[in-house]
Backbone as CSV, one residue per row, in Angstrom:
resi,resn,N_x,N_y,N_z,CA_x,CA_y,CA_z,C_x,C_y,C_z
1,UNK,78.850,76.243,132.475,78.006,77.265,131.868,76.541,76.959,132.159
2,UNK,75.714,78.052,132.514,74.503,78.024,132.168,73.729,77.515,131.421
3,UNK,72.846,76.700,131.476,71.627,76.348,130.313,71.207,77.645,129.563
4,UNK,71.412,79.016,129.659,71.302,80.194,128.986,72.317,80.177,128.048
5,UNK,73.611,79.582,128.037,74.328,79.679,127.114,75.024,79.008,126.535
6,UNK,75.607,78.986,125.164,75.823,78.186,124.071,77.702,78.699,123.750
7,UNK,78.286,77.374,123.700,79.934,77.599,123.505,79.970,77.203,122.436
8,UNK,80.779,77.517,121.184,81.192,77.449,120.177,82.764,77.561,120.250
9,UNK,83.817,75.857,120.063,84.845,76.496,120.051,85.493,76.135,118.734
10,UNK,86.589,75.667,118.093,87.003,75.843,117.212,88.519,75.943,116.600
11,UNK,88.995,74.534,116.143,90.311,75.248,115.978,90.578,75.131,114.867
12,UNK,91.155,76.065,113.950,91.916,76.529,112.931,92.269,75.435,111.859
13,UNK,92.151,74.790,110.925,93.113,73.763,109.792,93.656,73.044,110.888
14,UNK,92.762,72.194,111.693,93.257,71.128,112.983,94.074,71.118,113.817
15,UNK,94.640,72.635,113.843,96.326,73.220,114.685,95.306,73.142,116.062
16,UNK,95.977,72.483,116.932,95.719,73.222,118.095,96.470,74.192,118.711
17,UNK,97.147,74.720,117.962,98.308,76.324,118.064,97.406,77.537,117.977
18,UNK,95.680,77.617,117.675,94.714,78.288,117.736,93.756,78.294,118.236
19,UNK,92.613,78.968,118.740,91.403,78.609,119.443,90.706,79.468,119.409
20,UNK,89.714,79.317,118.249,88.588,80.785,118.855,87.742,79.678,119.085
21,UNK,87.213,80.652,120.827,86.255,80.511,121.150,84.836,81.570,121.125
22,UNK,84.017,81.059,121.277,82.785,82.360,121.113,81.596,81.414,122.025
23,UNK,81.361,82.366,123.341,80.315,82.129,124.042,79.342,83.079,123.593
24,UNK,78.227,82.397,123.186,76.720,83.573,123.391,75.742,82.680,124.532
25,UNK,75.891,84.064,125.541,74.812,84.357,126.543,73.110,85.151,126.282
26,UNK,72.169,83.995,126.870,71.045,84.855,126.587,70.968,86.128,127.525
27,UNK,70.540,87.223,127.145,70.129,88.165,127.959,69.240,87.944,129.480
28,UNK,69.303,88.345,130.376,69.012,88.069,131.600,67.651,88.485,131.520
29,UNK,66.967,89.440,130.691,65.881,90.029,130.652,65.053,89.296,129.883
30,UNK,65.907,88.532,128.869,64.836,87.841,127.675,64.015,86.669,128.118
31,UNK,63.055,86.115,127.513,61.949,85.370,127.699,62.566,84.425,127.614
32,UNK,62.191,83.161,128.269,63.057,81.861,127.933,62.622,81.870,126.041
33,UNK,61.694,82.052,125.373,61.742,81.415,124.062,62.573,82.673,123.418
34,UNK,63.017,83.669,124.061,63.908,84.799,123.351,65.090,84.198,122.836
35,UNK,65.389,84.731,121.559,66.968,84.379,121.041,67.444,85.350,120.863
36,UNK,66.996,86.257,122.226,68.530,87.478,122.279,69.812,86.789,122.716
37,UNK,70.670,86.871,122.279,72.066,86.343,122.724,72.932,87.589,123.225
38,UNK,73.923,87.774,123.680,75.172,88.890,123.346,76.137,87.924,122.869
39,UNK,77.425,88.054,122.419,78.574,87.353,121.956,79.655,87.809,122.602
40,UNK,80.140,86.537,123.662,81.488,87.410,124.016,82.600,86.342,123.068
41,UNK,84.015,86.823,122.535,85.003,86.045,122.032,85.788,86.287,122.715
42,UNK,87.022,84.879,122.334,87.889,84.760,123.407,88.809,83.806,122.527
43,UNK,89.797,84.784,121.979,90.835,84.126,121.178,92.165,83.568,121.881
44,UNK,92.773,82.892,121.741,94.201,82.428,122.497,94.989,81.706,121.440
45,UNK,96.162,81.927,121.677,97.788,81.717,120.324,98.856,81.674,121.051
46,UNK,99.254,80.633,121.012,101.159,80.566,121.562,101.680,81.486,120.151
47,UNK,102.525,81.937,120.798,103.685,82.956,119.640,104.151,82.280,118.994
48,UNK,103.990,81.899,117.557,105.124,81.785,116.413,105.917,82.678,116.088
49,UNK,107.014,82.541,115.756,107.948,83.135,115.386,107.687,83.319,114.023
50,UNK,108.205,84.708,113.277,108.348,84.646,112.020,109.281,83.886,111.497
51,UNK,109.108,83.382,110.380,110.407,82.510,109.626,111.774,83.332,108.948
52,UNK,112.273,83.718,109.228,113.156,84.930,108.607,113.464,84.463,107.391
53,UNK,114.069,82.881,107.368,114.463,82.616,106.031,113.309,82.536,104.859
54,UNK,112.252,81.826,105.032,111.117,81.774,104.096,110.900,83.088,103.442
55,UNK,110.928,83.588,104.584,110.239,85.437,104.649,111.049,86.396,103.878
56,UNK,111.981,85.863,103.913,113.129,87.525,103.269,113.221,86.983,102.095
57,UNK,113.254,85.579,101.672,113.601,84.961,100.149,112.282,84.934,99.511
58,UNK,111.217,85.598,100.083,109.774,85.302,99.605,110.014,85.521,98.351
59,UNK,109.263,85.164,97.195,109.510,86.158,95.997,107.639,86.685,96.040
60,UNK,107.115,88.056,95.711,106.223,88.293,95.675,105.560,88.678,94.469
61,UNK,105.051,88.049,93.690,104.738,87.810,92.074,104.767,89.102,91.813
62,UNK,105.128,89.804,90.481,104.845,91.377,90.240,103.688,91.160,89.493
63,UNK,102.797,92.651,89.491,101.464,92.716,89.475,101.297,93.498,88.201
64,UNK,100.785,93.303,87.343,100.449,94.299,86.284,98.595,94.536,86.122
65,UNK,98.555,96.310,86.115,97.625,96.898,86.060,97.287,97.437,85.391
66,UNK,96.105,97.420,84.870,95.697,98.717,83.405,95.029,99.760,84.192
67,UNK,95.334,101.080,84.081,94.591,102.306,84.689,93.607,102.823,83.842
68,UNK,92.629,102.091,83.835,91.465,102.550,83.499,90.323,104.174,83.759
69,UNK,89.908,104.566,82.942,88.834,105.404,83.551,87.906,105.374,84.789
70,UNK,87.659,103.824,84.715,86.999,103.664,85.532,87.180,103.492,87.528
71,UNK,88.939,102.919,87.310,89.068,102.532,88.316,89.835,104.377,88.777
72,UNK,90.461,105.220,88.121,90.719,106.327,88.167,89.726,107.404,88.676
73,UNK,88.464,107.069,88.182,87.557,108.135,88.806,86.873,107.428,90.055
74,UNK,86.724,106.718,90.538,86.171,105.874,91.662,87.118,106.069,92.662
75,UNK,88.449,106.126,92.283,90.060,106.647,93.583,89.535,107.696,93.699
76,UNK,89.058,108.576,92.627,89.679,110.122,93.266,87.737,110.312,94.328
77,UNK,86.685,109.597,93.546,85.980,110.016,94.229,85.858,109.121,95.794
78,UNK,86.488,107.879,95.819,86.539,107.604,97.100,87.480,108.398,98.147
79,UNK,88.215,109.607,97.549,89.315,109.902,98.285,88.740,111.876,98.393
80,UNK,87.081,111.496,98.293,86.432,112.934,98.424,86.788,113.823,96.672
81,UNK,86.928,113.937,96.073,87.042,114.473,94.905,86.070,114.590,93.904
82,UNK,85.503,115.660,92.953,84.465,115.798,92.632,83.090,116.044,93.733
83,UNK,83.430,116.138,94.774,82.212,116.554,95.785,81.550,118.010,95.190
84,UNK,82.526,118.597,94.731,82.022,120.195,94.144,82.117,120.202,93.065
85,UNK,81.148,120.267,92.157,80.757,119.475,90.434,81.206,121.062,89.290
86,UNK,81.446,122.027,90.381,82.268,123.187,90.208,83.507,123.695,89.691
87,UNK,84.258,122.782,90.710,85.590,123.013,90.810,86.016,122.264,89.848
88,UNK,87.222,122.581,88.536,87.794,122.202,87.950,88.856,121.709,88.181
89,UNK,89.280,122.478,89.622,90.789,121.571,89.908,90.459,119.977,90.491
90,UNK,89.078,119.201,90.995,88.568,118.443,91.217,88.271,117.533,89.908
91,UNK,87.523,118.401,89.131,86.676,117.424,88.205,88.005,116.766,87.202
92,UNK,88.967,116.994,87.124,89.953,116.537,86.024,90.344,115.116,86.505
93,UNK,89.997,114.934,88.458,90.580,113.627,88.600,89.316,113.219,88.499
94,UNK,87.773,113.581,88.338,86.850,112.546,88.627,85.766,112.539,87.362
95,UNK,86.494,113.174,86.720,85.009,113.967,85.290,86.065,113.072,84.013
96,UNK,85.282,112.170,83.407,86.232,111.509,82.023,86.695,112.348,81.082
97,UNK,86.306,113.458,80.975,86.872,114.549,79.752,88.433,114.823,80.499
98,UNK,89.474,114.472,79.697,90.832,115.484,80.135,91.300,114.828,81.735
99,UNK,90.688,113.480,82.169,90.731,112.676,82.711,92.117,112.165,83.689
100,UNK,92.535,112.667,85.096,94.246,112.501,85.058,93.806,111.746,86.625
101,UNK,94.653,110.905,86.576,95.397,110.383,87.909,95.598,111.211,88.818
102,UNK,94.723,110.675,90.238,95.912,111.711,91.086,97.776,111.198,91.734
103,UNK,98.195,111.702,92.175,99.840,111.238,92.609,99.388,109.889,93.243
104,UNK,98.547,110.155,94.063,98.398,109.406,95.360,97.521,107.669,95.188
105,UNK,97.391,107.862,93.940,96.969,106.277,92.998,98.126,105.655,93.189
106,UNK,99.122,105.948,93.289,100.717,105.057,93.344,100.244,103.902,94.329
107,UNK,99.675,104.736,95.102,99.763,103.476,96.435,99.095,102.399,96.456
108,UNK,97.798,102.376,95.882,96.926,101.496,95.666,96.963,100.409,94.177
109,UNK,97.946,101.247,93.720,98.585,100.162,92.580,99.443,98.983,92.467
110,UNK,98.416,97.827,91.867,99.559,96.446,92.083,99.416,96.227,93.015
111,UNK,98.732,96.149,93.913,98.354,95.815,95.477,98.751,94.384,95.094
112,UNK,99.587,93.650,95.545,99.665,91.809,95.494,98.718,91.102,95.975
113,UNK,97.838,91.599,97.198,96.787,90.979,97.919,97.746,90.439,99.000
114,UNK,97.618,89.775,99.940,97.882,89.555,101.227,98.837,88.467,101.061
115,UNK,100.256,88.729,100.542,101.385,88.371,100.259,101.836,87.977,101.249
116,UNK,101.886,88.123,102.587,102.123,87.757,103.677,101.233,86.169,104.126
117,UNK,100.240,86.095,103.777,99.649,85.378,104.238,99.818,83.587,103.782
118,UNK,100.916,83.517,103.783,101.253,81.911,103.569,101.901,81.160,104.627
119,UNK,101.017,80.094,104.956,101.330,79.111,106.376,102.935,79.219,106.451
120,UNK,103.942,79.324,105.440,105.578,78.991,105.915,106.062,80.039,106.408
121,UNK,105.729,81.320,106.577,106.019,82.166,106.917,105.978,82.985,108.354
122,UNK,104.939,81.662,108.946,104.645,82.217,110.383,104.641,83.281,110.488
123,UNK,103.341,84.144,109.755,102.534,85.177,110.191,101.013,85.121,110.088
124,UNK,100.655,85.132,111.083,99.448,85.111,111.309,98.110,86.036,111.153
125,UNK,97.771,86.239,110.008,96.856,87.212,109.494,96.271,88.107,110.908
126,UNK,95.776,87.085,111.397,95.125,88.200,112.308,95.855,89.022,113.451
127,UNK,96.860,89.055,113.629,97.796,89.377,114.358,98.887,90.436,113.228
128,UNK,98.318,90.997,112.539,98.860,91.937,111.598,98.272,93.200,110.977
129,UNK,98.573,93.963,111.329,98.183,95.658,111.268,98.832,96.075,110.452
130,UNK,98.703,97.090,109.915,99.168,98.141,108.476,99.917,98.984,109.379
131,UNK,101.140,99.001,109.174,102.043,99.917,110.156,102.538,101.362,109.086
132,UNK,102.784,101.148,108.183,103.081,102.310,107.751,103.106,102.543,105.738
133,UNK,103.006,103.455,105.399,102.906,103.718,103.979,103.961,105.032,103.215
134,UNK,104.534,104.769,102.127,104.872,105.995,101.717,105.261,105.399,100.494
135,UNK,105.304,106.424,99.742,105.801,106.459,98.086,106.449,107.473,98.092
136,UNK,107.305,107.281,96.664,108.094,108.895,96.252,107.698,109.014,94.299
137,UNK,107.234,110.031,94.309,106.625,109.438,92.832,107.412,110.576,91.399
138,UNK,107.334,109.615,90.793,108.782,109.556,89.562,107.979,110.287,88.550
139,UNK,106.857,109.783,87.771,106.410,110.294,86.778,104.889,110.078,86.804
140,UNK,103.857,111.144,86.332,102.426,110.426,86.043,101.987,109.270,85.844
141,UNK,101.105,108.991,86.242,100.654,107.207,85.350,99.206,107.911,84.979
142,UNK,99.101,107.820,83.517,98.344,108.213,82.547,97.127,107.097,82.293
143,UNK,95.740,107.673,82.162,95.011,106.458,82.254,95.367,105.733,80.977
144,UNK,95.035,104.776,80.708,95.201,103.730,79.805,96.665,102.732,79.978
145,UNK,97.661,103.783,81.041,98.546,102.804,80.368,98.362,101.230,81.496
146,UNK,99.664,100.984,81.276,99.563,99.590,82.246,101.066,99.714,82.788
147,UNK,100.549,99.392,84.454,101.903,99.556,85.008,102.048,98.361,85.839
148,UNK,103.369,98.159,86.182,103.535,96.970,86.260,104.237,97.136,88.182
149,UNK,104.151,96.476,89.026,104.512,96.328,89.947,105.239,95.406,90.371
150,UNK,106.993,95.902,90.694,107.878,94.660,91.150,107.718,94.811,93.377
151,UNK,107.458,93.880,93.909,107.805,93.951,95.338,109.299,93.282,95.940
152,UNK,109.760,93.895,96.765,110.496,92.492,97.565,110.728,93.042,98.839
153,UNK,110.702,92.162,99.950,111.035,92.812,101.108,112.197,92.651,101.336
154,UNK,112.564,94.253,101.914,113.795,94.845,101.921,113.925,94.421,103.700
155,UNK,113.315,94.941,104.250,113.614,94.346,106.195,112.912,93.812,106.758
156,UNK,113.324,93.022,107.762,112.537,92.378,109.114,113.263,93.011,110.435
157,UNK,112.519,93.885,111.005,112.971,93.976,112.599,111.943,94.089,113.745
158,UNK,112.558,93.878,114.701,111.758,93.115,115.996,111.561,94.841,117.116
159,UNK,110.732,94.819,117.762,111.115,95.835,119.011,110.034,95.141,120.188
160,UNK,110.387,95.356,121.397,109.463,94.961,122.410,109.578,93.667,122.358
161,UNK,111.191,93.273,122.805,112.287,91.745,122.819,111.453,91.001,121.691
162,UNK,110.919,91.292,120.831,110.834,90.043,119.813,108.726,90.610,119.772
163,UNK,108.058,90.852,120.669,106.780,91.160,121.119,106.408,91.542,119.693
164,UNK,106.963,93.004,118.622,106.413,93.419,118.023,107.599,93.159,116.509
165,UNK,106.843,92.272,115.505,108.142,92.278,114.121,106.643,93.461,113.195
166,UNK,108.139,93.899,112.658,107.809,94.751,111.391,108.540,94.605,110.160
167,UNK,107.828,93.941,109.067,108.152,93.512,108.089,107.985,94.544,106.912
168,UNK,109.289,95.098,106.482,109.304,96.087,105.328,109.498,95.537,103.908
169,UNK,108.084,95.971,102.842,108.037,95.878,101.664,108.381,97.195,100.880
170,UNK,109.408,97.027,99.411,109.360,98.362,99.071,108.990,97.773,97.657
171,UNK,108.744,98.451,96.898,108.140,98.301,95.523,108.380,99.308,94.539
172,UNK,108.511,98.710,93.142,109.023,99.924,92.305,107.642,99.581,91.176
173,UNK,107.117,100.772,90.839,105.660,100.928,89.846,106.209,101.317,88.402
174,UNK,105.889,100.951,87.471,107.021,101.101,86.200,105.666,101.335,85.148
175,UNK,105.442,101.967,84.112,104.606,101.486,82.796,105.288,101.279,82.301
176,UNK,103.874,100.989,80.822,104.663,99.838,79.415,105.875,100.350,79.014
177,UNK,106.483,101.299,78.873,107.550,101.502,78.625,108.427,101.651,79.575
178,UNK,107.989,101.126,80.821,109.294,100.916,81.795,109.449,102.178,82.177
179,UNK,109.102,102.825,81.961,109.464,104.318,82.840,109.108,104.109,84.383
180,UNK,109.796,104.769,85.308,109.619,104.781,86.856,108.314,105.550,86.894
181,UNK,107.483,105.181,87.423,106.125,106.065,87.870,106.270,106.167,89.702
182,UNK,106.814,105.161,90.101,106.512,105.350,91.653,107.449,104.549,92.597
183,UNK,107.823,104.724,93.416,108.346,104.035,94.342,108.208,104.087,96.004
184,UNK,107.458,102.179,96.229,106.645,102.346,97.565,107.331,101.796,98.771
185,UNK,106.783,101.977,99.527,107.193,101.671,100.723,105.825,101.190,102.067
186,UNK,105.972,99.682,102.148,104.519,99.531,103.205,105.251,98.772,104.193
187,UNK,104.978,99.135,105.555,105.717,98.635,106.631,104.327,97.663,107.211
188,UNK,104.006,96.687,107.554,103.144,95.755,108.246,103.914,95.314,109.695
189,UNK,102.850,95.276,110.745,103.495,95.214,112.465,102.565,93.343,112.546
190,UNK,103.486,92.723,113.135,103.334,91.700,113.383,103.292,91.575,114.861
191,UNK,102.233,91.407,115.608,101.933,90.757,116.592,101.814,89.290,117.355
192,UNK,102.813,89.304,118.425,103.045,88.198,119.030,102.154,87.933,120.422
């Protein structure tokens, strides 16, 4: 390398099974005392395999949530709602008077946080994309109550000889009285 540029490499919790590297180059135009850089990266990974057994026996803690006002009107307005301070069929998910859930809160409920992400499982965070989403939804979830979220993954399958795993979570959303409010479905694509 050039005296213009600076290597940064780096491996992972001491694995050498990882490697980011990151070269920054000074700009060809800049002044020698310039600290324009650009950044090029340059990641490299031998394929782990997922663990099937770790993975399918995972247990994934269930999550309990209180549906607040607050976190209820912040969904509907991150999801465009209340834009027209007009419309009443709007303001009921985003205005606190008469205050309702929309359906589509199912999904974002009980989120576990990145349940996947434990070293025995050989999956590698960054090598993992959101492949797919769906719910089928049972009953309202009313603000105040508290609903509770069970997960477990239901499949593991491979396509593109082993290249691409897709790991299926389904989840059942329940309140305090156990009533069914929702039932999910999140598919995650694992990259090899």
């Amino acid at each position: 390398l050039s005296p213009t540029s600076i290597v940064i490499a780096s491996s992972l919790s001491g694995s050498s099974r990882f490697t980011n590297m990151i070269v920054y180059d000074r700009s060809k135009d800049a002044s020698p005392a310039s600290a324009e850089f650009f950044v090029r990266r340059s990641f490299s990974q031998s394929a782990m395999p997922i663990n099937y057994e770790k993975l399918i026996t995972r247990e994934i803690p269930a999550v309990e949530q209180r549906l607040t006002k607050r976190d209820t009107m912040l969904y509907a307005l991150g999801v465009g709602l209340g834009a027209d301070p007009c419309d009443v069929n709007q303001l009921k998910f985003a205005y606190e008077e008469n205050l309702q859930a929309l359906p589509t809160m199912a999904i974002i409920l009980g989120y576990p946080g990145p349940w996947h992400a434990h070293p025995d499982t050989g999956i590698t965070r960054s090598h993992v994309v959101h492949g797919e989403q769906s719910f089928s939804y049972h009953r309202a979830a009313c603000v105040g109550d508290t609903v509770t979220v069970r997960s477990t993954l239901s499949d593991i399958y491979d396509k593109k000889n082993g290249a691409l795993e897709f790991v299926v979570k389904t989840s059942r959303a329940t309140n305090q009285q156990g009533e069914l409010v929702a039932e999910l479905r999140t598919v995650i694509v694992c990259r090899h």
